[in-house]
C-alpha positions in Angstrom: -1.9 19.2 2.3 1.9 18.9 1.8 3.5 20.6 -1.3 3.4 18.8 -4.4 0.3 16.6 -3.4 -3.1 16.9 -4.4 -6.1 14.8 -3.7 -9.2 15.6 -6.1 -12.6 14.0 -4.9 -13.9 11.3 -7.8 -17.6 10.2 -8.7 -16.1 7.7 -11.0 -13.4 5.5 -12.0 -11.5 8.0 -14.5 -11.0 6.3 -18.4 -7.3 5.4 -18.9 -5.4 5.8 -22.3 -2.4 3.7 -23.1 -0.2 5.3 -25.3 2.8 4.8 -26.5 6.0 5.0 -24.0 8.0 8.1 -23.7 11.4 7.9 -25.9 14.7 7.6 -23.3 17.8 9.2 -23.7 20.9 6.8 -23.3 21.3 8.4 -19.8 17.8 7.5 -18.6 17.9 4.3 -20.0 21.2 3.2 -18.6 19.3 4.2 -15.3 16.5 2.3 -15.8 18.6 -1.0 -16.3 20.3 -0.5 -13.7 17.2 -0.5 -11.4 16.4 -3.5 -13.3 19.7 -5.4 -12.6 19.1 -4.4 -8.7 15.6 -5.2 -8.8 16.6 -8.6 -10.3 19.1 -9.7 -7.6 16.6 -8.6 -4.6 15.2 -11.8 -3.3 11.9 -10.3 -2.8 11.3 -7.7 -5.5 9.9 -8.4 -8.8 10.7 -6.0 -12.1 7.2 -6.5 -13.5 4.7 -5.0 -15.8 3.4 -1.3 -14.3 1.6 1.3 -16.0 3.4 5.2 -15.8 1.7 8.0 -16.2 2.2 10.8 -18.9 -1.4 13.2 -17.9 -3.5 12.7 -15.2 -6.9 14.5 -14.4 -9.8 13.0 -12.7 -11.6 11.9 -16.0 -9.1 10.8 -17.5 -5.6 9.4 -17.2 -2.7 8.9 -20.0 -0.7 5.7 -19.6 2.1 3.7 -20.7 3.5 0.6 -20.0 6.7 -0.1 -18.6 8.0 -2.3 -15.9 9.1 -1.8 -12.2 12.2 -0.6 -13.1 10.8 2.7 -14.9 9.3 3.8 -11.7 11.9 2.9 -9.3 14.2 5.2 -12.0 11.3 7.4 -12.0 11.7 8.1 -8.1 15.0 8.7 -8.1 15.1 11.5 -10.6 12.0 12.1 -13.3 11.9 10.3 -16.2 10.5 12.4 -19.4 6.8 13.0 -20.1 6.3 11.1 -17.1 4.4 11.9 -13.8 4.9 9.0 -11.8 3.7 5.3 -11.7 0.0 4.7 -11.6 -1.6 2.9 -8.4 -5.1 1.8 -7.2 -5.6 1.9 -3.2 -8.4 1.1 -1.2 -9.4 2.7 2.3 -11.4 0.5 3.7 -14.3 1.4 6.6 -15.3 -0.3 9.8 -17.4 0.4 12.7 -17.6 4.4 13.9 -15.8 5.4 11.1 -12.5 3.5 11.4 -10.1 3.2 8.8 -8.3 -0.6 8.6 -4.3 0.6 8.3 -1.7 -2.4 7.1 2.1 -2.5 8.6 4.3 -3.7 5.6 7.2 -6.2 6.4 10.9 -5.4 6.1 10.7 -7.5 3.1 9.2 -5.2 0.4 9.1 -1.5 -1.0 8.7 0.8 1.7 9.2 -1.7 4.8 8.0 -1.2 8.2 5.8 1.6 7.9 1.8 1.7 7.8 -0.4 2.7 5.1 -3.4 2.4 3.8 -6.0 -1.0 3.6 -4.6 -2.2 0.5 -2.3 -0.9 -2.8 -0.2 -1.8 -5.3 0.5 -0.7 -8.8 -1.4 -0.5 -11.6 -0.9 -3.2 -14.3 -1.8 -3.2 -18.1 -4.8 -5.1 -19.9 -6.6 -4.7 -16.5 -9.5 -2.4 -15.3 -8.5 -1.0 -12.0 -11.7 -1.6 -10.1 -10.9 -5.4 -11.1 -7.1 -4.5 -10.1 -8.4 -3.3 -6.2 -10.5 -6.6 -5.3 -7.7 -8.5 -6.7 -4.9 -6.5 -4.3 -7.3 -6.7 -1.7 -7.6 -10.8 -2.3 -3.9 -11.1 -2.3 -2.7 -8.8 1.0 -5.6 -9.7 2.9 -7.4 -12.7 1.5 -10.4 -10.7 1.8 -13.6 -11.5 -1.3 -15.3 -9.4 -3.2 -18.6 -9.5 -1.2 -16.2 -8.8 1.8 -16.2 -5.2 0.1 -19.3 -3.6 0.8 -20.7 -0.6 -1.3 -17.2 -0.6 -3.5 -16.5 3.1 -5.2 -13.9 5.5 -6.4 -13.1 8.1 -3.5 -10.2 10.0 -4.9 -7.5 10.8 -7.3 -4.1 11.8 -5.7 -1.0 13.4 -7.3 2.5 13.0 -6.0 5.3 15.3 -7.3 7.3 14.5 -5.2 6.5 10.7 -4.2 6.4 10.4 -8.1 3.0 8.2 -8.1 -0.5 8.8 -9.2 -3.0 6.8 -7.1 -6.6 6.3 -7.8 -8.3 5.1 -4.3 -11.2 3.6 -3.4 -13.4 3.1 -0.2 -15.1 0.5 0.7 -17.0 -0.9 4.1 -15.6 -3.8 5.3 -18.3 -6.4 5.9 -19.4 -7.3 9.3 -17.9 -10.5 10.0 -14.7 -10.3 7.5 -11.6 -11.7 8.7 -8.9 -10.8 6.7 -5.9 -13.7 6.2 -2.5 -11.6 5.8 -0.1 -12.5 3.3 2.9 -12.8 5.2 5.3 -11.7 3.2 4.0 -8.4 2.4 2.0 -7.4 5.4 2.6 -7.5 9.1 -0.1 -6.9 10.5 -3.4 -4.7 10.2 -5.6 -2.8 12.9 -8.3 -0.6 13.0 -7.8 3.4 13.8 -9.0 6.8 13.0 -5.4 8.5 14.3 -2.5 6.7 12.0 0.3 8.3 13.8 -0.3 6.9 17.1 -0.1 3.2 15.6 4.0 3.9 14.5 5.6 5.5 11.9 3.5 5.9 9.0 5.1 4.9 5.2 6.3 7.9 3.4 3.7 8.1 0.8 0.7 7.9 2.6 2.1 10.0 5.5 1.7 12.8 2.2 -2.5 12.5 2.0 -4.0 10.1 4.5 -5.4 12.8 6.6 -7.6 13.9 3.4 -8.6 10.2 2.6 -9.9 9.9 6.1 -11.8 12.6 5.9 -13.2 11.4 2.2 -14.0 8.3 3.4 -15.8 8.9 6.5 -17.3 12.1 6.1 -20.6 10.4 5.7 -20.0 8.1 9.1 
């Protein structure tokens, strides 16, 4: 794995605690409106609410709520008592094994590059299994009965991406046909080898090796 990742198998969704938000000096807050302000004039970003992360282990993860902004700030230069912004992905499973990959559009966060089924950040007052089928609804119009024996697979860490992600694999059912939301994904295909597909998007070029191997290892 590449330094300052770690992927941890799970059996279960861990329990999340919000608590409250870590206190900013006047540096780190001027930082984080700034990102608001440029967040706020970007015609396709939206500064809206996130959960960060102050302690993360597979059981159990310590959150607080912020906005966009935080983790954007958070990127460029750590924020304190703060280990990133919490995500929920999903690597979803077709036929012999193959994992469905999206290509975002130049329009959003991390443009151009492919990564995994489905993600987006974690958001407050909702469970994250609920948060998944919802992501997966909204990038690729797909149900949940379209997402076929539905589980936890694996917490990640990024130090250096500055992002906790808790994925989850799924088999896609036979017969799907995802509906793209144009403005966020360009197109999705099937593939066991992401490289060979294009240039793969920073974050998930740091662990998707391991997820493959998680979610196909019983294939």
């Amino acid at each position: 794995m590449s330094t300052g990742v770690a992927v941890r198998p799970l059996d279960r969704v861990p329990a999340v605690e919000l608590v409250a938000a870590p206190d900013l000096g006047s540096a780190d807050a001027a930082r984080v409106e700034a990102e608001r302000r440029r967040l706020g004039a970007h015609p396709a970003m939206f500064d809206g609410p996130i959960l960060m992360v102050r302690a993360a282990a597979p059981d159990r993860l310590v959150v607080y709520a912020a906005t966009y902004a935080w983790h954007t700030a958070d990127r460029a230069r750590p924020l304190p008592a703060t280990a990133g912004a919490l995500g929920v992905q999903l690597a979803m499973v077709g036929d012999g094994g193959a994992i469905l990959w999206q290509r975002r559009t130049e329009a959003v966060d991390h443009p151009g590059g492919w990564t995994i089924s489905v993600a987006g950040c974690a958001v407050p007052g909702v469970d994250l299994e609920r948060q998944i089928v919802a992501e997966a609804a909204e990038e690729l119009g797909l149900g949940r009965g379209d997402l076929e024996g539905l589980a936890p697979l694996a917490l990640v860490e990024s130090e250096r991406g500055r992002t906790v992600q808790v994925v989850f694999r799924a088999r896609l059912r036979a017969g799907a046909t995802a509906a793209l939301r144009e403005s966020e994904v360009a197109e999705v295909r099937f593939g066991r080898d992401l490289p060979e597909l294009g240039s793969v998007e920073t974050l998930t070029a740091s662990w998707w090796r391991e997820l493959v191997r998680l979610a196909t290892e019983d294939e």
